[in-house]
N, C-alpha and C positions, 0 to 999 in steps of 0.2 A: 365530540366533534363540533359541536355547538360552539361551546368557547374561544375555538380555535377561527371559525367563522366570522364570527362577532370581534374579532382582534382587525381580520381584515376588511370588513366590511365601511364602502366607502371613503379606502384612504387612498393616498397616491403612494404607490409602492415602485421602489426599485430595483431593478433584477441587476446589482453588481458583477456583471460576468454571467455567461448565458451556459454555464458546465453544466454538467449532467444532472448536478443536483438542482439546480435552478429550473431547468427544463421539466425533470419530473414533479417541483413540487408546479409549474406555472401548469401542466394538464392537469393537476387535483383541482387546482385553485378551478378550471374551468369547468372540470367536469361535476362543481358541485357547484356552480355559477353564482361566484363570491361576488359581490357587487362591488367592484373596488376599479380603479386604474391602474395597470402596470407598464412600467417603463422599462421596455432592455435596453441596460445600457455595457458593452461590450464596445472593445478596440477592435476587432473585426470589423471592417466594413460591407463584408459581403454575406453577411446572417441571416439578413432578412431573406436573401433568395435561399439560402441552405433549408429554410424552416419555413416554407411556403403555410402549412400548418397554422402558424399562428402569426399569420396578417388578419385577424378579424378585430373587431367593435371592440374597446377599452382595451387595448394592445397598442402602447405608441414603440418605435425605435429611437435610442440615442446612441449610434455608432460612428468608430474612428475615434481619432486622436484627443476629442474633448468629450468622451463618453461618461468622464468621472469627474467632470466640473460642477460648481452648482448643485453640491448634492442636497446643500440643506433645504434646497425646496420640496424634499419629498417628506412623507408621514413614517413609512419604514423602508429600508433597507436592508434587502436579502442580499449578503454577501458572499462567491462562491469562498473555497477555501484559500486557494492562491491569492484572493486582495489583499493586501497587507494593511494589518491595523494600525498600524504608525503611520500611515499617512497621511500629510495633512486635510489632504479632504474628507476622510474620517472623522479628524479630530475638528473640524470645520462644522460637520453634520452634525454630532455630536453634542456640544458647545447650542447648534440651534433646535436643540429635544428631540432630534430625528431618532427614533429607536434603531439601531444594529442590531440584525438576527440574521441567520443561516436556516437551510433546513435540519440541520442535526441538532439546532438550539428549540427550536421549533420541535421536535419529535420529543425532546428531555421534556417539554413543559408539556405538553399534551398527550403523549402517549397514554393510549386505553389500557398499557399492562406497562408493571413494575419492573418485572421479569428479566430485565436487559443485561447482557453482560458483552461489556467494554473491553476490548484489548489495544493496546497499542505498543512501542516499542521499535527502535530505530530496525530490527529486523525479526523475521519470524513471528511480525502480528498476522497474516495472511494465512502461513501456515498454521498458527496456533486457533485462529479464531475455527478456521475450517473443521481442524481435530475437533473442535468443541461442539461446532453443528454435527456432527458424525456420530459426536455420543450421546448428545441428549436426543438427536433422532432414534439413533438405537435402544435411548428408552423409551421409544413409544407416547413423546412430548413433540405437541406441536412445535415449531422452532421457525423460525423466520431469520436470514443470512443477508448483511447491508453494511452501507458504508463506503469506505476506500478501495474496497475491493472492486464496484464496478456498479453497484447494485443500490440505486438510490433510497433512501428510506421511503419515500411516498411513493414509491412504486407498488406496495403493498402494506400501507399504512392500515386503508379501508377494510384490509383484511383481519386486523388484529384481533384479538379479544383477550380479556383480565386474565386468565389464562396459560397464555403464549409466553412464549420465549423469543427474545429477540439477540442475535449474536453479532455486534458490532466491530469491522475493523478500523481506527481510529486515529488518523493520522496531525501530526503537533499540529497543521494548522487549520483542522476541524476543534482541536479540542483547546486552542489559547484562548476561545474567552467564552467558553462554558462557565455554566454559572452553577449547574449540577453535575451530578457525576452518575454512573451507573450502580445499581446495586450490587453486583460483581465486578470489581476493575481488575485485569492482568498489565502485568507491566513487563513483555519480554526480556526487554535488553535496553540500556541505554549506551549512544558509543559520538563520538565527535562526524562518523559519515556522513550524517544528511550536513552538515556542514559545510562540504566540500560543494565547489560551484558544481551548478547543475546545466540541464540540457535544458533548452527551449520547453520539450513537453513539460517538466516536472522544474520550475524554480523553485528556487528557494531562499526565504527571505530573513531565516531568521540568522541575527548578529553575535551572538554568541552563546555555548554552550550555557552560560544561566538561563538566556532565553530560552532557548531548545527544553531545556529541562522542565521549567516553569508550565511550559504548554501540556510537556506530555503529563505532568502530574495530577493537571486540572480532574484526570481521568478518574482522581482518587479524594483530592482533596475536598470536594464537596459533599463526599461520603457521612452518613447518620452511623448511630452506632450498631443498627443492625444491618451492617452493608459489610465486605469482605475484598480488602486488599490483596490481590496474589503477585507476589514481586520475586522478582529475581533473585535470589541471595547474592549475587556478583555485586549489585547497585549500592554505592553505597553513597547516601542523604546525607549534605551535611547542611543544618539548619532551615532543614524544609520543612510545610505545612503537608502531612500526610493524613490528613482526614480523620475522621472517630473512626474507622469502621474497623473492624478484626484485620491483623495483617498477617499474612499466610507465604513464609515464604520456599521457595523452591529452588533444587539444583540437576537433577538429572535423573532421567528416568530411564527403568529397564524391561518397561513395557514393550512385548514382541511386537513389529513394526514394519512398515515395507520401507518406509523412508529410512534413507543413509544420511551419515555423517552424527559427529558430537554434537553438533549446533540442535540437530535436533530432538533430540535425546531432553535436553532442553524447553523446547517446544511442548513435545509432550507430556514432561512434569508439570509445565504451567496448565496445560491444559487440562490434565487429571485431577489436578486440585480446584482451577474453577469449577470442575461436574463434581467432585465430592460436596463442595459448598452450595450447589444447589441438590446433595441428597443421593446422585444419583451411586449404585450397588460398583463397589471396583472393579464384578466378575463384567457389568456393564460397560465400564469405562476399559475395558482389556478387548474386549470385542470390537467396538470403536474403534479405537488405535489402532487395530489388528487390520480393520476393513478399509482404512482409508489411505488411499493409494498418493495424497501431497496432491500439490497445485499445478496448474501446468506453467512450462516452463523455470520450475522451479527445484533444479535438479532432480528435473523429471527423467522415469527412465521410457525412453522409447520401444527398447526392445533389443535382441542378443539376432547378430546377424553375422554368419562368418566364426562363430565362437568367438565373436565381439560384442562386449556388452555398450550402448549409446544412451548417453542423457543430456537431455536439454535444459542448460541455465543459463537459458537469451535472458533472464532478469536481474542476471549479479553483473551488475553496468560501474561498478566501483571493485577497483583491486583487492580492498579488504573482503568481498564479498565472493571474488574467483578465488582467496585466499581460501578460504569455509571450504568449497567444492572441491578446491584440491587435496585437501586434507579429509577428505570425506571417503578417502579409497584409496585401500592397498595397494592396487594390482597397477601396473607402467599407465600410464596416461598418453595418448593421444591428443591436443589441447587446439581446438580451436578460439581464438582471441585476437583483440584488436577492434578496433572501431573508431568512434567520434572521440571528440576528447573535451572531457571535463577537471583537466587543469591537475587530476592526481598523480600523485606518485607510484613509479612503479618497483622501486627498489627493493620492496618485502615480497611484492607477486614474482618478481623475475629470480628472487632466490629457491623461493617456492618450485616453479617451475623447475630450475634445474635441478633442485632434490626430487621431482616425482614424477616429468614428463620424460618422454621417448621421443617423441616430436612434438613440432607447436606450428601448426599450420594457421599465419597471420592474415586475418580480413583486413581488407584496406580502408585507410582510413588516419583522419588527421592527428591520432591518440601515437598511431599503429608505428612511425618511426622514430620516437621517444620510445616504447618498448623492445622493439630492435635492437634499440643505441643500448638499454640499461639490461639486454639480455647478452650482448658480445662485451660488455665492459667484463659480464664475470665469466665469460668464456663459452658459454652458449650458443651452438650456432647450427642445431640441429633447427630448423625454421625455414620457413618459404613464405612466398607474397600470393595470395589471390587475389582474382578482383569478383568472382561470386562467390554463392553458397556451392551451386552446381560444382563447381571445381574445388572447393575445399570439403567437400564432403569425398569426392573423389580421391583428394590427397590422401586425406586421414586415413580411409581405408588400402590405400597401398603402402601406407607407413607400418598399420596395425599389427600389431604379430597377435598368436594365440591367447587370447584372453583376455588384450589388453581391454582401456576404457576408451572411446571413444566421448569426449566432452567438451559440448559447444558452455562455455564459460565465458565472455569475453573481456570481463574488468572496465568493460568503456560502455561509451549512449554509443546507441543504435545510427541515430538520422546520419541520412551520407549514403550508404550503399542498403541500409534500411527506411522503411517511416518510424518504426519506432520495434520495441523489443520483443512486441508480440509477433510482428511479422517477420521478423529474423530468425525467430525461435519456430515458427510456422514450417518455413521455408527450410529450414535446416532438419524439420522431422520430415517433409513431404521428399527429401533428396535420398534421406536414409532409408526411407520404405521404397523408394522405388529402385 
């Protein structure tokens, strides 16, 4: 920890974008009263009242529209994930020997344990990283869970010890200008979706699939020889830098499991092969898998009501991803979808649909009359309009017959008649239980 003090001590530092991760590591920074200056500087202009908190002593603001001018005058800058490195006031700062760091670049160079293992992957890093905390808990290792999932690395940095285990989820623009990589890297899936324009909460910046690529690999490429790659057998590298480290690759597993669908089948081969490379017994990694019941909202199952079974995946916000959850079940579907709209197509989800739905109760929303249009062009017209959750949970079950699924999926962003995917997903379990 010393070291890591002694980096900050006395410089003028700046908090590029005031996210989650900025915030938790600016309470470490205070709570071990680093002698330094820090500047927030965010496009927000009304922060400074959200974070009454930290209006004290060596805390200045730089908010609004010139929050990110002028950067070379700082010593370092901590950049959230979302700033994008090409730009030129980066490359401005840069050019004047300002260091660029994050907290997840920060935790690679100082972390008190080795221990770390990295996942990322355009889908199924959140599910897979999770499976992983699950097994190595169940071996009776300490284990510590962070990253993109929600859960800032210095929120329990102080806790660590040489020891520990720590299970990363690892998103391309956490990991474009890592300079290490983890001792364990999983590499789910790579696919062209995060590609696709995005929503306000979640941009995204990068320009083409080499770039996309490039980032997530970083997770591997800086790998020594005694480090362990677990990659997807699907990927396939052409003239890439894939690290020293042993590569290990994976296709599907027939570990007993609560979670549905092939996608994850998947999932849990990557993750059984990260807990064998760190050792752990397979009758262990069988128990794991077996206990851990998936993420929420993430074709979660809610529960069987009416001899209807219900699950919530308010987080498949692209077509390719309600495409997964429709194929994840036999039995008639019920389909709740629709929402905001981020520019995708929907002519592979609206075929899908009419091979495996019974009805498709539409949340409203600016995505939701492009799916309409591309579900009656192939002659689909089992559908209706809501304008809540309360009423489209209503529908679905006057639609449902015996057995069917009930499945909030919706291929679109939330904001509109949501804030964002967790409260729609919330909202659509609170309707079903009551």
């Amino acid at each position: 920890m010393l070291n890591i003090l002694r980096k900050f001590k006395d410089k003028r530092i700046a908090m590029l974008g005031f996210g989650i991760e900025n915030r938790a590591f600016l309470k470490w920074t205070r709570k071990h009263k680093i002698e330094c200056e820090i500047i927030i500087c965010d496009q927000k202009k009304d922060l400074r009242l959200l974070y009454p908190e930290f209006n004290q002593e060596n805390i200045n603001w730089n908010l609004g529209s010139d929050f990110d001018k002028n950067l070379k005058q700082y010593d370092i800058i901590l950049r959230v994930p979302g700033y994008p490195l090409f730009k030129p006031e980066i490359k401005k700062a840069l050019r004047a020997g300002v260091k660029i760091t994050s907290p997840t670049k920060l935790f690679f160079e100082f972390s008190p344990t080795k221990n770390i293992i990295g996942v990322t992957g355009t889908k199924g890093k959140g599910t897979t990283s999770g499976l992983i905390v699950e097994i190595i808990f169940m071996a009776n290792k300490k284990v510590y869970w962070g990253g993109n999932i929600g859960i800032p690395i210095f929120d329990f940095f102080d806790k660590l010890k040489k020891t520990d285990y720590v299970v990363l989820e690892l998103s391309s623009f956490q990991l474009e200008d890592l300079e290490a990589s983890p001792r364990i890297g999983v590499i789910t899936n790579l696919s062209q979706e995060h590609l696709k324009p995005a929503d306000p909460v979640n941009p995204n910046y990068h320009k083409s699939m080499k770039e996309y690529t490039d980032a997530k690999l970083n997770i591997i490429k800086h790998q020594k020889k005694n480090s362990i790659a677990v990659i997807n057998k699907k990927i396939k590298f052409k003239n890439k830098k894939l690290g020293s480290g042993k590569k290990i690759y994976f296709t599907k597993s027939d570990i007993e499991s609560r979670l549905v669908g092939e996608h994850n089948k998947e999932n849990i081969a990557a993750a059984a092969e990260a807990a064998k490379a760190i050792g752990i017994r397979e009758a262990v990694i069988k128990k794991g898998v077996k206990k851990f019941k998936g993420l929420e909202h993430r074709i979660e199952f809610i529960g069987k009501y009416n001899r209807n079974k219900y699950y919530d995946d308010s987080f498949a916000t692209t077509p390719e991803s309600s495409v997964i959850a429709l194929k994840s079940f036999d039995a008639p579907i019920i389909l709740l979808a629709g929402g905001a709209d981020k520019g995708s197509s929907f002519k592979k989800f609206a075929r899908e649909i009419k091979k495996r739905t019974r009805f498709t109760v539409l949340l409203n929303g600016k995505a939701t009359p492009r799916l309409k249009k591309e579900l009656g062009r192939i002659g689909y017209m089992d559908m209706q309009n809501v304008d809540s959750m309360k009423e489209a949970v209503r529908l679905a079950r006057k639609q449902a017959k015996t057995e069917d699924v009930v499945l909030l999926s919706p291929a679109c962003a939330s904001f509109g008649m949501f804030n964002n995917y967790k409260e729609r997903g919330d909202l659509f379990k609170k309707e079903v239980k009551e």
